[in-house]
C-alpha positions in Angstrom: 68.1 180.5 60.5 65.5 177.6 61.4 67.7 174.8 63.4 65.1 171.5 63.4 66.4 168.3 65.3 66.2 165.2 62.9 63.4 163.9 65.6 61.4 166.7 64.9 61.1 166.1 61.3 60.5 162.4 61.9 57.6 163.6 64.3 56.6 166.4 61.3 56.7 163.2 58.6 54.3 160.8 61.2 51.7 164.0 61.9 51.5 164.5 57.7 51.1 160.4 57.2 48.8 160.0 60.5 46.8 163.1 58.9 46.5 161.9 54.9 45.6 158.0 56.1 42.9 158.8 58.6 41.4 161.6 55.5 41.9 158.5 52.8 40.0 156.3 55.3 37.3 158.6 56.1 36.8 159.3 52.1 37.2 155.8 51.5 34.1 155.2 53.9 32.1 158.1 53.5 32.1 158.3 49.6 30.4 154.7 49.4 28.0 155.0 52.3 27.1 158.7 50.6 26.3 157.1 47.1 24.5 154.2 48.9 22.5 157.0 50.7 21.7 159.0 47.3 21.3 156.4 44.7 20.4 152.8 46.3 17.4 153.0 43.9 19.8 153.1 41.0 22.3 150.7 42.2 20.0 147.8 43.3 18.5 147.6 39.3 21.3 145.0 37.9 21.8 145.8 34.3 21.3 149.4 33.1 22.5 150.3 30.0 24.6 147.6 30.0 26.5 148.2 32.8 26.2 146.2 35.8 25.5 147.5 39.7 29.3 147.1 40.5 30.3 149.2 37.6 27.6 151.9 38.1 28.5 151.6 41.7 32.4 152.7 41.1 31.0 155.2 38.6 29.2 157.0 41.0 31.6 156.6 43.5 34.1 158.0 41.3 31.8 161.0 40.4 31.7 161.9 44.1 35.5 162.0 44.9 35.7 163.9 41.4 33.5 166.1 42.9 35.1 166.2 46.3 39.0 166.7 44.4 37.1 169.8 43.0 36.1 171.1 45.8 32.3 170.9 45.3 32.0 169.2 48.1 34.3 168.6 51.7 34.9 166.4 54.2 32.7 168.2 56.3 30.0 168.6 54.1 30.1 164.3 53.7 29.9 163.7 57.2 27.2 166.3 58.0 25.1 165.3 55.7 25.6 161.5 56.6 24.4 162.6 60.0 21.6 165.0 59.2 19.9 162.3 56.9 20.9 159.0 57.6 22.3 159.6 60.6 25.3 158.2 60.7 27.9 159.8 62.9 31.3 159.4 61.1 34.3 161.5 62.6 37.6 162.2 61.5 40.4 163.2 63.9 
């Protein structure tokens, strides 16, 4: 038998929110600067096949977290890469 005090799970639900906002954040920041990084060339041009920069932009955007909820590529892998070649030192806690 496991007896937890009904302060400990409040603490348990903070850490597990405190945890999943400061990931969201870094993806939210990292994913962006990563396709600026990779495809600015592609993004500045502002019609391509009849899509604009803003919609290409979200496309790519959308590739990379695609790619990141398949595990192709981690959090880690993002922010060394952002270092090694732009860098860019982004941390998460």
């Amino acid at each position: 038998m496991l007896n937890i005090k009904a302060s400990d799970i409040q603490q348990i639900k903070k850490d597990a929110t405190n945890t999943a906002a400061d990931t969201a954040f870094f993806l939210m920041l990292a994913i962006p600067v990563m396709v600026i990084h990779d495809k600015y060339p592609q993004i500045m041009r502002r019609v391509v096949d009849g899509k604009s920069r803003e919609e290409r932009f979200a496309d790519l955007c959308l590739d990379l977290y695609d790619s990141f909820n398949k595990g192709y590529v981690t959090l880690d892998d993002l922010a060394q890469c952002l270092w090694e070649e732009a860098g860019i030192k982004l941390e998460k806690k």
